[in-house]
N, C-alpha and C positions, 0 to 999 in steps of 0.2 A: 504494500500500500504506500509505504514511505516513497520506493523509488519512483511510482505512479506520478504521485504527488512533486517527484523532484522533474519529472518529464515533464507535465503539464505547466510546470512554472518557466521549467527553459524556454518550451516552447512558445509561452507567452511573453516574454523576453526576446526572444528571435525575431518577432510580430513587430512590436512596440519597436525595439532597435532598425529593423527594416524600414518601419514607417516614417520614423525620425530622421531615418538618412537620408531619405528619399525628401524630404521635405526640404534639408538642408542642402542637398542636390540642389535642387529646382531654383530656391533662392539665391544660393552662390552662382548657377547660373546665371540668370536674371540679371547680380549686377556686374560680371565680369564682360555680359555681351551686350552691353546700353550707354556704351557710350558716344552712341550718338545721337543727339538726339533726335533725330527724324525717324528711328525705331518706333516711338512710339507714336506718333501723327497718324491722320487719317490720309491716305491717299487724295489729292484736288486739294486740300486743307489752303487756303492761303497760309501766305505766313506773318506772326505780326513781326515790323520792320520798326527797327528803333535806333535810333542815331544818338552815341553816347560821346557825351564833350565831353574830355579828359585833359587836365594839369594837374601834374602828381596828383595822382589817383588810387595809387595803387592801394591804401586803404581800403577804401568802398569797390574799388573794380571787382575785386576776386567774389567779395560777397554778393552784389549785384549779380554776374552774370552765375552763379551757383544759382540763385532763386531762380533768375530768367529760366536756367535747365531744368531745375523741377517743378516750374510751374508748366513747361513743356511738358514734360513728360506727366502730369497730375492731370494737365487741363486738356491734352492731346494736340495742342496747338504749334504748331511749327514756329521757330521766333529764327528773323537775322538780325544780325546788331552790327551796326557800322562804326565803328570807333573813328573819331575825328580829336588828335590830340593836338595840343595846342604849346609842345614844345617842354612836355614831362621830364624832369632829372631824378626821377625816383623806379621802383619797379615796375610801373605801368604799363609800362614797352615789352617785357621781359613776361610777365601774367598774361599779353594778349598772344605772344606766342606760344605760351604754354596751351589757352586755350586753343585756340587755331590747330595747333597739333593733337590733343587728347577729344574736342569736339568736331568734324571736320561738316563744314559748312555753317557753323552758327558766326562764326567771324568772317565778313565781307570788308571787299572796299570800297562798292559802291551800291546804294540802293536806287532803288525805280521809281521806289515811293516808301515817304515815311510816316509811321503811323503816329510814334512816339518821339520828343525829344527831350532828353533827359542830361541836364549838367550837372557832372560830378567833378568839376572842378575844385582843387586841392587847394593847398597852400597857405597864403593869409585871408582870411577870410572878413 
């Protein structure tokens, strides 16, 4: 009876552990393959366009365009962002290449049409 009893517990252990990995599967999937973010959009989706004025920036830059990607990928909404700097001596320059490389088409250099314009201009305030 005892080893009965030690069967049915591995084997419900087996279950549970299967399940669990399987779950952690799926989500380590998920964020190792999204980084970009047009994975998540609707196919046609316009996209929204936003034109970001930068002087030493790089405080706000990195936080700002993190939101812009997850509210893409939350809202389904495709975004370009056109950076216009205006002559940055800080990491600014350095953050849009980072993203331009890890997101590939959310950093533009020219838009068609802007939806949003937004100054994150640094400095003295």
């Amino acid at each position: 009876m005892d080893t009965l009893i030690i069967f049915l517990n591995t084997v419900a252990l087996y279950f549970i552990f299967a399940f669990v990995l399987n779950k952690l599967r799926k989500w380590a999937y998920h964020f190792n393959n999204s980084s970009s973010i047009e994975k998540n959009t609707k196919e046609g989706d316009q996209p929204l366009r936003i034109e970001l004025i930068l002087a030493n920036s790089g405080e706000q830059l990195e936080y700002v365009l993190r939101h812009l990607i997850s509210y893409s990928k939350i809202k389904g909404v495709p975004i370009k962002v056109c950076p216009k700097d205006q002559g940055s001596e800080d990491e600014t320059l350095s953050i849009l290449r980072l993203f331009r490389r890890d997101y590939p088409g959310l950093i533009q250099e020219e838009l068609d049409k802007i939806d949003y314009k937004v100054d994150l201009k640094g400095g003295d305030r």
